[in-house]
C-alpha positions as CSV (number, residue, x, y, z in Angstrom):
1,X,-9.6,-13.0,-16.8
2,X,-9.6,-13.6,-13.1
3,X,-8.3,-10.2,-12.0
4,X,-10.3,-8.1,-14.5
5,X,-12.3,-5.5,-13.2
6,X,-15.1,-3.7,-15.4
7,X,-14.4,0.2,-15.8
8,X,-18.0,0.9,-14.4
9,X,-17.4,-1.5,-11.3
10,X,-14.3,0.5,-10.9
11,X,-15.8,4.4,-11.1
12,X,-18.6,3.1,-9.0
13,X,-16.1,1.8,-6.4
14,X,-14.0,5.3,-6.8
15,X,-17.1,7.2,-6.0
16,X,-18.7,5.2,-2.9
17,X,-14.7,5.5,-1.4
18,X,-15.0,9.5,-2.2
19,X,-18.4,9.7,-0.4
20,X,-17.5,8.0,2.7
21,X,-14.8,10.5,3.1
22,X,-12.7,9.8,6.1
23,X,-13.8,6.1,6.5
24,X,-13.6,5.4,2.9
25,X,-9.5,6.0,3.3
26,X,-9.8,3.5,6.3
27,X,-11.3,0.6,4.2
28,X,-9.2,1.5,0.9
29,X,-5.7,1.5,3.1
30,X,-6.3,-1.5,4.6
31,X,-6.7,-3.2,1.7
32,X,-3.7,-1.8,-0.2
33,X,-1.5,-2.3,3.0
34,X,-2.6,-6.1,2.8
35,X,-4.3,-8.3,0.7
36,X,-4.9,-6.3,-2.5
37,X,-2.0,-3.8,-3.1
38,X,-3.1,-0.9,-5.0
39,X,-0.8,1.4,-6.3
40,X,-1.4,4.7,-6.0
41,X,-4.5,4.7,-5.2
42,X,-4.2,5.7,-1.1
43,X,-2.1,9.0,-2.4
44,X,-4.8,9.7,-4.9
45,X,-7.7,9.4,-2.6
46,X,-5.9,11.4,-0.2
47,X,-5.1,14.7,-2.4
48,X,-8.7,14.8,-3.7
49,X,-10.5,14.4,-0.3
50,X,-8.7,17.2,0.8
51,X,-8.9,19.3,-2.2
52,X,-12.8,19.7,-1.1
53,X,-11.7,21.2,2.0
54,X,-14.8,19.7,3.7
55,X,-12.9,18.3,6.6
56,X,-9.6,20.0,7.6
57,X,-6.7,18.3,6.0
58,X,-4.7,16.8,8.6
59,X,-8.6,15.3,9.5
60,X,-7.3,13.1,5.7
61,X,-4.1,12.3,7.0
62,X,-5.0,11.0,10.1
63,X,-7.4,8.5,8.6
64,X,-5.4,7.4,5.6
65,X,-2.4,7.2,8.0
66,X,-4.7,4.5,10.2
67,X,-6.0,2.3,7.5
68,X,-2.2,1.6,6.2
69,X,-1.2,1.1,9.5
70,X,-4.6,-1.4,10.4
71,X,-3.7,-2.8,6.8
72,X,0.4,-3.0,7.4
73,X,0.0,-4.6,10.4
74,X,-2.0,-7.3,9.2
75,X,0.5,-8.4,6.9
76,X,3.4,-8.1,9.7
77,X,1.0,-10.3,11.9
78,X,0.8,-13.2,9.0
79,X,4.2,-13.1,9.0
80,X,5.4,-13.0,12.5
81,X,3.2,-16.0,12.7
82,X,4.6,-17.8,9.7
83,X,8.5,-17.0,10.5
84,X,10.8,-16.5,7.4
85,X,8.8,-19.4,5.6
86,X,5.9,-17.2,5.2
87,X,8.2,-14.7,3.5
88,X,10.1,-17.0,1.5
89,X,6.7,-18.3,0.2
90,X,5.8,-15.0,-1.0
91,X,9.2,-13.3,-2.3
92,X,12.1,-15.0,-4.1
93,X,15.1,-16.4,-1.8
94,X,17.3,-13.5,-3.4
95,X,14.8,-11.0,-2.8
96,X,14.2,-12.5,0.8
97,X,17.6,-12.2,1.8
98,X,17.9,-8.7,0.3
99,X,15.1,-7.5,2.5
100,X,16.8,-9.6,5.4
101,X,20.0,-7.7,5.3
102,X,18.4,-4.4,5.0
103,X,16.4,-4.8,7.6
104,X,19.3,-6.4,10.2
105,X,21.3,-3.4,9.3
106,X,18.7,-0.8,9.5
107,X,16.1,-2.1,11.6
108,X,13.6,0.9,12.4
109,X,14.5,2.7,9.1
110,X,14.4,-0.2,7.3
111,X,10.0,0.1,8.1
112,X,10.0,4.2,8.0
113,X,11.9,5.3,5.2
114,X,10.1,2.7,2.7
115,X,6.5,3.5,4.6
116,X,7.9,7.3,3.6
117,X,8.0,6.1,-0.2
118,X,5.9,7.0,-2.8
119,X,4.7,4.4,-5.2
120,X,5.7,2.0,-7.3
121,X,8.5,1.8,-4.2
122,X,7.1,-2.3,-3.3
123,X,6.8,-1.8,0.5
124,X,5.4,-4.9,1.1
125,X,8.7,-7.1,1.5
126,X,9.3,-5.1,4.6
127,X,6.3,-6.0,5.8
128,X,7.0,-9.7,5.5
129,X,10.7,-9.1,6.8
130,X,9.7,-7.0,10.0
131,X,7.1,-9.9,10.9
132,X,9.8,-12.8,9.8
133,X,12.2,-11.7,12.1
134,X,10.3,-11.0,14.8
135,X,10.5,-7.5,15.1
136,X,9.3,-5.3,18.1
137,X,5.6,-5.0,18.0
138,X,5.8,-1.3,19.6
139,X,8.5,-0.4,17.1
140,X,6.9,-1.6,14.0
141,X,4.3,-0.2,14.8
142,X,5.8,3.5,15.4
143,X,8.1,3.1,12.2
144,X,5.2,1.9,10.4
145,X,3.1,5.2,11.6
146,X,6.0,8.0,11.7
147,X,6.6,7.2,7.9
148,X,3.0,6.5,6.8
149,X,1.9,9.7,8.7
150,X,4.8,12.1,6.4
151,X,3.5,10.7,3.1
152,X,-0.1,11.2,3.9
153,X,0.1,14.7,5.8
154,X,2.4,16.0,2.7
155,X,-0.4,14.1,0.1
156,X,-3.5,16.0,1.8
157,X,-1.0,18.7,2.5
158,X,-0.8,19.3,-1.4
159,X,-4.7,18.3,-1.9
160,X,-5.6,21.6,0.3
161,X,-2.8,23.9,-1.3
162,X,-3.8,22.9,-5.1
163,X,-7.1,22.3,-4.0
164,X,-9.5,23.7,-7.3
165,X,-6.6,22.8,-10.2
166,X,-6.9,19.4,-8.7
167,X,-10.7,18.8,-8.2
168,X,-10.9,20.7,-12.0
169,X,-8.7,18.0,-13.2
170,X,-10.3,15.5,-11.7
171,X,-13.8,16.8,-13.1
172,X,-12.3,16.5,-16.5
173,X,-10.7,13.5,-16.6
174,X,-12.5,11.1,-13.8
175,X,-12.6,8.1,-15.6
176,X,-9.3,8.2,-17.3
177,X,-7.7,8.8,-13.9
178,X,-9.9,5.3,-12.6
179,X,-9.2,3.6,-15.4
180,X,-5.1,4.4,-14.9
181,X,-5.2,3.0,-11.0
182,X,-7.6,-0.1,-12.0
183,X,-4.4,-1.0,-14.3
184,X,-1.5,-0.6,-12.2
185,X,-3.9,-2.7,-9.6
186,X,-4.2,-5.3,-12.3
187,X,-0.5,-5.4,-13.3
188,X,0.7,-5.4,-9.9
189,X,-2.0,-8.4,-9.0
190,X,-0.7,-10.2,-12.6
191,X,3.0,-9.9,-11.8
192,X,2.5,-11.3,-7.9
193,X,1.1,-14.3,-8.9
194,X,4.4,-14.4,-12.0
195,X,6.5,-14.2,-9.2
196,X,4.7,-16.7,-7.2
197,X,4.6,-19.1,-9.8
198,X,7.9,-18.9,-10.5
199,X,8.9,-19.6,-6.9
200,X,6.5,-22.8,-7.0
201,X,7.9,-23.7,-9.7
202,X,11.6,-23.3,-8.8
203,X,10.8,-24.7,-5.4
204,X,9.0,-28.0,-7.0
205,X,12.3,-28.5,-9.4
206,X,14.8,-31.3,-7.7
207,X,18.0,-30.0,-6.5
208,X,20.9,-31.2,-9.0
């Protein structure tokens, strides 16, 4: 299967991420803010970096805060450059036009609160909206921080609190725990390409 990925690919994956500390949350959020969304896996990285309390917790934040803004961006750019086809393309016209309407109504909310979300919230249509409609660099960019920055500092926040139940859980039950994230990847990879498909397929079908 195309988007398989071997348990022991995974945990070694997992493990060079949780080495490279700071930088490791840098490369893994730009990634799930982009091209491969991956749920959960940000928040999880988070809590356990700064349950070894080898850096100073907001030190976690910061950098976990960066990579889904570098990552977030990227996806706004793609679409600012593409225009509403680019977002069409990628979501239904329903869904489209939901995100549309939130975002004319909201605007800067309409980026923070869902950036605020925990997952499975799919933050990723705002991303496509706020680039579609040709949304304010600068404020993008400051919605897109203020609520990645709350998740994050309350993730690593809860990583240095519950620090030992959390690395003791994570001692016990590492690979179950990787092995939980690789499938939510997979299933969210497996239904964005349904969706897509269907779209294609909806979109190739003559008009009656």
């Amino acid at each position: 299967m195309l988007f398989h990925v071997h348990p022991l690919l995974a945990v070694s994956i997992w493990r060079q991420l949780r080495r490279l500390g700071g930088p490791g949350l840098v490369l893994l959020g730009v990634a799930d803010n982009s091209v491969i969304p991956l749920t959960g896996s940000m928040d999880v990285l988070t809590i356990w970096l700064a349950a070894r309390h080898r850096e100073p917790w907001p030190y976690y934040a910061l950098m976990a805060t960066l990579g889904a803004v570098i990552g977030g961006y990227i996806t706004y750019a793609l679409a600012r450059k593409g225009g509403k086809e680019t977002m069409e393309r990628k979501l239904s016209k329903k869904r489209a036009t939901q995100v549309s309407q939130a975002f004319e109504r909201w605007g800067f909310f309409a980026v923070a609160v869902p950036a605020l979300m925990p997952p499975p919230f799919p933050f990723v249509p705002f991303l496509l909206a706020a680039g579609a409609m040709q949304y304010s660099p600068k404020k993008f960019l400051g919605a897109l921080t203020l609520g990645r920055g709350i998740r994050y500092s309350i993730a690593a926040g809860l990583g240095y609190v519950y620090g030992n139940h959390i690395l003791r859980f994570f001692s016990r039950y590492d690979k179950p725990a990787i092995a939980i994230l690789v499938g939510l990847a997979v299933i969210g990879a497996v239904l964005s390409i349904v969706q897509y498909l269907r779209i294609k397929k909806k979109e190739a079908s003559p008009t009656p």
